[in-house]
Phi, psi and omega in degrees: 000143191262136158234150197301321178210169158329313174301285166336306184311290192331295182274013126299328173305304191299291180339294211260003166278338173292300199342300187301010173239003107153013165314104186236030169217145156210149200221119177235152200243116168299137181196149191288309180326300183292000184303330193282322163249030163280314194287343183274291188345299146337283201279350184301090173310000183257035212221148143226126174268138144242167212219111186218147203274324164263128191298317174315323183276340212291290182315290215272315175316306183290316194277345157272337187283336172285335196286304200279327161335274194070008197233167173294137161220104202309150160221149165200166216221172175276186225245175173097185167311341188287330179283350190300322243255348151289351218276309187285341185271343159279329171297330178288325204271296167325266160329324226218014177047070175238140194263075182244102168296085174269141202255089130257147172289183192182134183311161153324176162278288189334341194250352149293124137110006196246347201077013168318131178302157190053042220215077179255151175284083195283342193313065215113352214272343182285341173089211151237051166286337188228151191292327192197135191209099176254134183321103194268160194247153185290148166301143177213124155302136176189165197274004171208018157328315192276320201267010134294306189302287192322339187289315189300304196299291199305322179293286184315324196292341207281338175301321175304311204250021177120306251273016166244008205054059186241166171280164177299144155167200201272158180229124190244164192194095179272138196236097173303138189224159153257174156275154018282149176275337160256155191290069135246188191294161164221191222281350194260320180080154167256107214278016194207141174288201202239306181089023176307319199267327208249054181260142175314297179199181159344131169043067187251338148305315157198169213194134172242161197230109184250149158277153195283143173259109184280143188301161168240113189246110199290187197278316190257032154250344176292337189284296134042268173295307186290012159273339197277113136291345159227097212245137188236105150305124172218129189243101162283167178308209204343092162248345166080180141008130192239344200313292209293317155346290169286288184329299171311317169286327180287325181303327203262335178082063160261148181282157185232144183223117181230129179306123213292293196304015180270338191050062149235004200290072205236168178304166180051354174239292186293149180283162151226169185052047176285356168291317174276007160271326201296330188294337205243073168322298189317297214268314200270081205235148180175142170297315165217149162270133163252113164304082166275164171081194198238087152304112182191031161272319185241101175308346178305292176329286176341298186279354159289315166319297187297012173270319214272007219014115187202155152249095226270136151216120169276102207293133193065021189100148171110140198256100166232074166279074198282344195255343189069353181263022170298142154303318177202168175225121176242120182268101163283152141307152210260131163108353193202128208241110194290352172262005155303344176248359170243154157191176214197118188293197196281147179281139176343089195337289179335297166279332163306302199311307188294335154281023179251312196290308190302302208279342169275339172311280198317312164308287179352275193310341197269331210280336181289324166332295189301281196341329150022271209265118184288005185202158185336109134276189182291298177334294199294287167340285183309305172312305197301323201280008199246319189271340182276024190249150195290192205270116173112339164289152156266148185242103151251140200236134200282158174274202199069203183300307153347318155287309179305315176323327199271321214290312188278337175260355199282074167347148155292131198187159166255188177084351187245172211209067228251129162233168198185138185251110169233029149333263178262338161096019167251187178254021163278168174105313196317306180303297175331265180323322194288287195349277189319295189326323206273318194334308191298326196270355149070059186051043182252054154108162193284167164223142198238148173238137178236103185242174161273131196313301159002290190310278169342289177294326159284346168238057172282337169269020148318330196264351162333156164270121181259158176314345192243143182301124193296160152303155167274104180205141177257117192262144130290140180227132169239132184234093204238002155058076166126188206275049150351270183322340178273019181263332173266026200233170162332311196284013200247337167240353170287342198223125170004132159305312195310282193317301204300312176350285175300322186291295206235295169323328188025073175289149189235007186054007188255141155302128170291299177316300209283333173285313194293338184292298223264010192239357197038049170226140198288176191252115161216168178224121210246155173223008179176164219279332155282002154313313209283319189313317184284343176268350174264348177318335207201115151257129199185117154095190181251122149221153188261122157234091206277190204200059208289158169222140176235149180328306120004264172309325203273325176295328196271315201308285184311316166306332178260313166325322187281327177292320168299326177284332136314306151302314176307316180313312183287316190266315198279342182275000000 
């Protein structure tokens, strides 16, 4: 295949060396720099570009769409201020082991350091948030130009998704380009075909082969685990694949305390109200804890861990020893399950049974709590919506209150699909990502987003109408018109009502309705639960379903949960 100037070759390269790499979504943010490889992109039959106008949604739409995924996914952008606007979904994409390629474009050298317009020091700007950020060289025809670029492309994807055994996460590739920026010659001609087509097979340009290193579990943690007779599974984000995980525990009758978006939170294994068991020093005892994943919603957990004997193993890489008080942190290589090497006999009948027992007492009472109330609180909004949505749907849940909400009422159950970016744990992004999630999972069942209006508004141009048909996705919104979650925090009794208001409450008054109007999405507003059940009966189109609240109340509300469940603890175990 001929192509017309250098640039062109380059990004025909790049294109069809991601496809070979198994790349079938890329999400481009418009721009003039960047016309060569949006087009190879464009034109790759095996790529579906998607297209979003903010650079910011642009990203977290690719980091969702990698989630729902599991795979690499390009996002790329023009050269200028446009590239700051990855920064934070690449630090989420870090922390949170996500295989997010980032593409800016970027001037030439010559056009630096002179005041050309749109002409920033892009080199490096991720810091050490990416996995690999190698000084990519402007396209130049030369007789070995294709199998340098496929070596480079080919190199990244593998930084990207592991395959060197590194953990999964973003990659960045700032890419100088010259003109022309369009296929047509340029002033040099380009002397050579590409060669797209005439390849032998699959990675036949270059492929690094490293062998699995089976993890190493020392001896005396292994004795260890096969000594606990009272043993607790606790399951966090990036815990990867839960399978091997829950077997062991159902093998050994260890009770499991799983974080919601870890998707292990299932019947018969898993706990609910695990705070008010954990807070109750008398009843909550266990020889040792095994920690898959990254743990960090509750703080209660935490300090039981820092109590506790345990051991973390972070399934791809990451040291989240979060309490410092691990015994070992065992890192498996991708492709490899540290519990093939642990086992354990069954834990004491008596006692696996009084935390089952203990944690449907404690629910009762807190669900009784909810029930309360003849209309929507936020608890009640994380429980119903967690328990109604059918089997094969996905949930995403904004950080802040929401997530927490969930952690503490969500009954256990399958069939749901819970994701949350809880990496660094902020609420950009939140519209974007759901997006991106139902992309990735390509109708494989609805996806409901459950967020705080806060979450909604800072990515509200997630909700643009794009050249491409928007997903089918439903935001829930609890609308408590500000920053919730600081009311449940120090500054919320700590401080002046003026100051905190202003500091933290930050009400902000905009129409929910009125956004959703000016976003072309539909609107309804629910008030009790069963409002919420009919309205989640049918996911179809971007629609908003808001949920008002007021703070105040949702602080007294959290307040009385925590005591009763408190009390159960203390008196009913």
């Amino acid at each position: 295949m001929p192509a017309e100037n250098a640039g062109r070759a380059f990004a025909l390269v790049l294109a069809d060396e991601l496809a070979d790499c198994g790349v079938r979504h890329a999400v481009v943010a418009p721009g003039s720099r960047s016309t060569p490889i949006a087009l190879a992109l464009l034109e790759n039959p095996h790529i579906k570009v998607h297209v979003r106008i903010d650079e910011r949604s642009a990203a977290y739409l690719a980091l969702g769409i990698a989630k729902a995924t599991a795979s690499i996914v390009p996002v790329l952008c023009t050269s200028g201020t446009a590239t700051s606007y990855f920064h934070a979904a690449v630090m989420e994409a870090d922390l949170a082991h996500v295989p997010l390629l980032v593409l800016t474009a970027d001037r030439p050298p010559e056009l630096h350091g002179i005041g050309a317009n749109q002409t920033v020091d892009q080199v490096g700007m991720f810091g050490a948030a990416v996995r690999w950020a190698p000084d990519v060289p402007v396209p130049e025809p030369g007789p070995h130009s294709v199998d340098a670029w496929r070596a480079m492309i080919r190199t990244a994807a593998e930084w990207c998704d592991g395959a060197n055994h590194e953990p999964v996460g973003p990659v960045h590739l700032n890419l100088p380009l010259r003109d022309p920026l369009l296929p047509v010659p340029d002033d040099e001609g380009f002397p050579y075909e590409l060669g797209l087509k005439n390849r032998a097979g699959p990675m036949s340009w270059t492929r690094t082969v490293a062998g699995v290193r089976p993890t190493f579990v020392p001896d005396e943690i292994a004795a260890r685990v096969a000594g606990a007779r009272r043993g607790v599974l606790v399951v966090g984000g990036n815990a990867g694949p839960v399978d091997a995980a829950l077997e062991f525990a159902r093998a050994a009758r260890w009770p499991v305390i799983a974080e919601p978006h870890s998707n292990a939170r299932v019947p018969d294994l898993a706990l609910r109200a695990t705070d008010a068991l954990l807070r109750d020093r008398s009843f909550a005892t266990a020889d040792l804890a095994i920690v898959v994943g990254r743990v960090g919603l509750s703080r209660t957990l935490l300090e039981w861990l820092g109590r506790t004997p345990h051991v973390v193993i972070a399934p791809g890489g990451g040291n989240w020893d979060v309490t410092r008080t691990a015994l070992a942190v065992i890192r498996p290589h991708l492709g490899y399950d540290a519990f093939d090497e642990l086992s354990a006999p069954a834990a004491e009948p008596a006692w696996s049974t009084a935390w089952h027992d203990a944690s449907r007492s404690i629910s009762r009472r807190i669900d009784a709590v909810i029930d309360e109330s003849p209309t929507l609180t936020e608890p009640a909004v994380a429980r119903d919506v967690a328990a109604l949505l059918p089997d094969g749907a996905a949930l995403v849940v904004s950080s802040s209150m929401p997530i927490r909400d969930l952690d503490v009422v969500m009954a256990p159950r399958d069939g749901l699909t819970i994701y949350a970016n809880r990496g660094v744990s902020g609420i950009d992004g939140f519209v974007s990502t759901a997006q991106g999630i139902a992309i990735g999972r390509d109708g494989r069942g609805p996806t409901v987003a459950l967020c705080g209006d806060l979450s909604l508004l800072h990515d509200v141009n997630g909700l643009l109408p794009a050249p491409d048909p928007r997903p089918d996705v439903t935001y829930v919104v609890i609308n408590n018109d500000g920053g919730g979650i600081f009311s449940l925090l120090s500054q919320g009794t700590g401080l002046e009502r003026t100051a905190f208001e202003r500091l933290f409450g930050t009400p902000h008054g905009v129409s929910i309705e009125a956004v959703a109007a000016a976003y072309q999405a539909a609107y309804t507003r629910v008030r009790t639960a069963a409002e919420l059940a009919e309205a989640l009966a049918k996911v179809e189109g971007v629609r908003i379903v808001e949920v008002r609240t007021d703070r105040a109340e949702n602080a007294a509300l959290h307040a009385r949960i925590r005591e009763i469940a408190v009390a159960d603890g203390r008196s009913g175990l």
